[in-house]
C-alpha positions in Angstrom: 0.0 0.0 0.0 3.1 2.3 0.8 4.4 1.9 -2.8 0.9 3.2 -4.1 0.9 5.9 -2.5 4.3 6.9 -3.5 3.5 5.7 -6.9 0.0 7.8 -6.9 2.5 11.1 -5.7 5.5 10.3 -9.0 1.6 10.5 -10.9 0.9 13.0 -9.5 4.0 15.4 -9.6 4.8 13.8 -13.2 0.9 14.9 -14.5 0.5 18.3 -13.0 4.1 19.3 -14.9 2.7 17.7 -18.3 -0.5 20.1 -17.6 1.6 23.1 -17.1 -0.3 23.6 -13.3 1.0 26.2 -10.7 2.4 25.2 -7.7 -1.2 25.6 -5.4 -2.9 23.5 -8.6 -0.1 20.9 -8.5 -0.1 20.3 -5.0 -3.8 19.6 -4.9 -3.5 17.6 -8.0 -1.1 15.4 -6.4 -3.4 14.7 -3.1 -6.3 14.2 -5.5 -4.8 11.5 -7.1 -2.9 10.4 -3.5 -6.4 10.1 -2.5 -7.1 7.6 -5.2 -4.6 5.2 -4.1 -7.4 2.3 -3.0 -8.9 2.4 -6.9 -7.1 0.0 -9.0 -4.5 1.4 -11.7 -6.8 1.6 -14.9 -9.0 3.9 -12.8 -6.3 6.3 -12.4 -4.8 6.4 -15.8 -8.0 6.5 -16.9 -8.7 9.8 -14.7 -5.3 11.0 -15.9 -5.5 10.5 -19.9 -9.0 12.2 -19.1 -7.1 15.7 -17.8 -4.9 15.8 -21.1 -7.6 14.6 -23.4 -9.3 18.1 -21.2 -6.1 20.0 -22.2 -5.3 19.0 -25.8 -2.6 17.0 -25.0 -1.7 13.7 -26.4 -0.4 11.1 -24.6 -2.5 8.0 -24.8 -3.7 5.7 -22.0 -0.9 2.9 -23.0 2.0 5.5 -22.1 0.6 7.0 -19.4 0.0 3.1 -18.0 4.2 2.4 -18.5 4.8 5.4 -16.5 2.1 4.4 -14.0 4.4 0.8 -13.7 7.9 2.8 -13.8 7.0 4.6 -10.8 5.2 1.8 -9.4 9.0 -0.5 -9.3 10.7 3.4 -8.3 8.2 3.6 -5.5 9.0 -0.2 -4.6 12.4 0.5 -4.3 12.0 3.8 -2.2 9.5 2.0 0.5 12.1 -1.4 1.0 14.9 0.8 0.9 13.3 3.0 3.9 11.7 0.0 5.9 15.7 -1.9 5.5 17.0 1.3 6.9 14.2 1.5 9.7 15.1 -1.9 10.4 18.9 -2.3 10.5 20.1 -1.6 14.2 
C-alpha cells in the first residue's frame, strides 16, 4: 500500500508538470490522485488520460499506464529501501 501511495504522488507530480499547473494547482493535483490510491490502476490512468484529453494534450492511455508501472518499481524500491533502513540496528 506504501508503494501506491508513493506511486500515486510520481503520478501525481509527473501529470501536473505535463498540464503546465502552478504550484497551489499541483499540490492539490497530487493529493487528488494520492487520495485515489485504493482504486485499482486503470481507474487512475483513466482519470489522468482524461485531464490531457481536457487540455489538448496527447499522450495516450498505453503511455501514461508504462509510466504508472515505472513509478510503481521506483516507489517499490524507495518504501524497501526505507523500511531496510528503519530496520537495521
Amino acid at each position: 500500500h506504501d508503494a501506491l501511495l508513493v506511486r500515486n504522488k510520481f503520478l501525481g507530480e509527473w501529470a501536473s508538470n505535463i498540464l503546465g499547473l502552478n504550484d497551489y494547482k499541483k499540490i492539490k493535483y497530487i493529493t487528488k490522485l494520492v487520495k485515489l490510491t485504493k482504486e485499482n490502476s486503470k481507474f487512475i490512468v483513466k482519470k489522468i488520460e482524461e485531464d490531457f484529453a481536457k487540455n489538448d494534450i496527447n499522450i495516450s492511455f498505453k503511455e501514461i499506464e508504462l509510466k504508472t508501472k515505472d513509478f510503481y518499481i521506483k516507489a517499490n524500491v524507495l518504501v524497501e529501501n526505507k523500511f531496510k533502513l528503519n530496520n537495521w540496528k
